[in-house]
N, C-alpha and C positions, 0 to 999 in steps of 0.2 A: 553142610560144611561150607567153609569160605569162598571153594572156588567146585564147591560140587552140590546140586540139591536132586533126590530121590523123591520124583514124583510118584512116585508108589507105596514109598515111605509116607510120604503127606495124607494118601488117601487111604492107607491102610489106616493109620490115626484117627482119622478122620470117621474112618467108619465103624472104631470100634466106638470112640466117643458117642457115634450117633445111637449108636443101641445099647448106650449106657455104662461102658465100659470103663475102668479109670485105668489110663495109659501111663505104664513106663517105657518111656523112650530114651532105647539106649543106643548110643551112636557109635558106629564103628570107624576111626578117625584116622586109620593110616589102610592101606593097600594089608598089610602081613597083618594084622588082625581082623580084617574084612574075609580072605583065607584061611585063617586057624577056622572062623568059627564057622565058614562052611565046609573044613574040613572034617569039624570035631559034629555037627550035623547030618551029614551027608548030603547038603543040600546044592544045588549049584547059581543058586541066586539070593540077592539079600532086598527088598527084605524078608525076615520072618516074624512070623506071630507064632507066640507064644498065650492061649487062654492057660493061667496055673502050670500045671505041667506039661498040660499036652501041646505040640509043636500043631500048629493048624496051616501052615504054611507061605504062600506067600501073597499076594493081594487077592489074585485068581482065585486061590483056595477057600480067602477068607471070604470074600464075597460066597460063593459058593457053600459055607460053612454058616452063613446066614439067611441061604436060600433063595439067591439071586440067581436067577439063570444066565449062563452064560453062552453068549453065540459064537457060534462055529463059524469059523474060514470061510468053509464053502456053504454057508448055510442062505436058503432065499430072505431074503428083505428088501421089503417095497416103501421102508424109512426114506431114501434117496429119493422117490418120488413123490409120496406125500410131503417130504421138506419144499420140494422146490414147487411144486403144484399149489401147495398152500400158501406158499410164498409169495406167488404169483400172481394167487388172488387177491391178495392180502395187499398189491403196491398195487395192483390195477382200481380198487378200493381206492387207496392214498390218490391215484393221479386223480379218480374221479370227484373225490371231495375237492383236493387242492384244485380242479377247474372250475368246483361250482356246477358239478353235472349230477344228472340222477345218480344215485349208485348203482340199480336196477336198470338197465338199461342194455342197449345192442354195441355202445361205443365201452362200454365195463368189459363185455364178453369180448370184441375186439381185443382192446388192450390186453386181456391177460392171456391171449391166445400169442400175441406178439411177445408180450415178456413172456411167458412160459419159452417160446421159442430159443430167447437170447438165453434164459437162464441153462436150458437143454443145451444151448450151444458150448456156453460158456465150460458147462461138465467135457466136452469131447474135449473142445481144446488143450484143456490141461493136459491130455496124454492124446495124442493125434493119430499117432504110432499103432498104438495097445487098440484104439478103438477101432481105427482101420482095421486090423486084423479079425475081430469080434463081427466085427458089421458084413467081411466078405464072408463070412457063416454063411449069412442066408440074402443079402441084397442082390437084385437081381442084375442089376447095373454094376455094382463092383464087382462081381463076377467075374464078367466079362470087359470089364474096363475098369483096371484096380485104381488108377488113380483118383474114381472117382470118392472113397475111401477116406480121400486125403481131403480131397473137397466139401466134403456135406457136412463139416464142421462151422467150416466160414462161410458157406453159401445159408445152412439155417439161421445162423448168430447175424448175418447181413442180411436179410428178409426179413427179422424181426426188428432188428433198430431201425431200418428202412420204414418200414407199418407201425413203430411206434414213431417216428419223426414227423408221417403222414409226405415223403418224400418220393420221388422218383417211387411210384405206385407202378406202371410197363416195369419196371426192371422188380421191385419184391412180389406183384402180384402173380407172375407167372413163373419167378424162381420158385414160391411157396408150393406152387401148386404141383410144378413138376417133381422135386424132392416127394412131395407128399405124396402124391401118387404113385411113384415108386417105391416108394417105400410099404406103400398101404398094401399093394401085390405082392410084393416081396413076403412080407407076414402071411400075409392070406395064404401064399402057396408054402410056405414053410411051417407053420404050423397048422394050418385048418386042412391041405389039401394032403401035404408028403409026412405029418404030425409027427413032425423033428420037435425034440427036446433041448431047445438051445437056450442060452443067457441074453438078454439083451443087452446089444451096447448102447440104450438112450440115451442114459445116464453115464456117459462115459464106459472105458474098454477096461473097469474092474469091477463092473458092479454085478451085484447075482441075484439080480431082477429077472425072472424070467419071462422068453420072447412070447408075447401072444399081444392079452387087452391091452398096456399101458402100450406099449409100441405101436398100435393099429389103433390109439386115439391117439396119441401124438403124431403120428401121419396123415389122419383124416381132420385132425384140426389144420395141419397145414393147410391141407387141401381145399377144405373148403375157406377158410382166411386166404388162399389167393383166388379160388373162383369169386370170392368176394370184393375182395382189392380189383379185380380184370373187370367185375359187371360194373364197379361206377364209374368205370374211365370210359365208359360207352353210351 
């Protein structure tokens, strides 16, 4: 409509076209005939699909009425960090070409341990709040000192653009490493020692990544990326 578009309208079209369907699309164009017809339905959302006579429902449905699996709320996936892992590989690649360096190389693995860092950072940020709260689960330092909660968003996201800058190395080498080591404990004794079933806030404080491997390599990468950064400066 002029001042309204149904994106679920768009993609239910769209998917019955894909598997060969031929669509009539009928639009419901004021507010009181959007209601008669979920009235005379019984339905409480528009749109619907109609195969012939049978009502199949509405995007949700139809997807699921073509055998697409659909994920749950609460359901675990590890999507959020194979996007940003990959990603990561994937610019630390770009930087290495556009410098003219090996791409197989110790300054490749560097780099994508930094950007992975920024990009992990980048997820907390958006909600600082949500992920505080997810993190004092099981960190052992926000525990007992919540503010730190609030911190390990910008202290990781700044020890990575720090070590990708190749900048003030005393100040990202030994932030990295502390975050990382505390954090690396933290997992160890929440999953490996006291074998709590929690979510990790890596990935920011909505994701349902659960706490174990990716959290105790994204803390052991810090870690050793600042023992790293702290040996050349000696």
């Amino acid at each position: 409509m002029p001042d309204h578009l149904c994106p679920f309208g768009l993609k239910s079209k769209w998917l019955l076209e894909r598997e060969g369907y031929a669509v009539e699309d009928h639009h419901l164009t004021t507010r009181a005939e959007t209601d008669a017809f979920m009235q005379k339905h019984g339905v409480k959302t528009t749109p619907q699909t109609f195969i012939g006579d049978e009502r199949i429902g509405g995007y949700d449905d139809l997807r699921a009425f073509f055998g697409d699996r659909l994920k749950e709320a609460d359901e675990t996936s590890y999507r959020p960090v194979v996007a940003i892992f990959g990603t990561g590989f994937l610019m630390a690649l770009a930087v290495m070409w556009m410098a003219g360096a090996a791409l197989v190389s110790l300054a490749t693995l560097t780099t994508f341990i930094a950007i992975s860092m920024v990009l992990l950072g980048i997820q907390k940020l958006q909600d600082v709040e949500s992920f505080s709260t997810m993190f004092l689960n099981y960190d052992l330092l926000a525990r007992q000192w919540v503010p730190y909660g609030y911190i390990y968003p910008y202290a990781e996201t700044l020890a990575g653009l720090l070590m990708l800058a190749g900048v003030l190395p005393w100040v990202s080498g030994p932030l990295a490493f502390f975050i990382g080591a505390i954090g690396a404990a933290s997992v160890i004794k929440a999953v490996y020692v006291d074998r709590r079933e929690l979510k990790c806030a890596c990935v920011g404080g909505g994701s349902n990544v659960p706490l174990g491997f990716v959290s105790l390599t994204e803390n052991i990468m810090m870690l050793l990326m600042g023992l790293w950064t702290i040996s050349r400066l000696m």
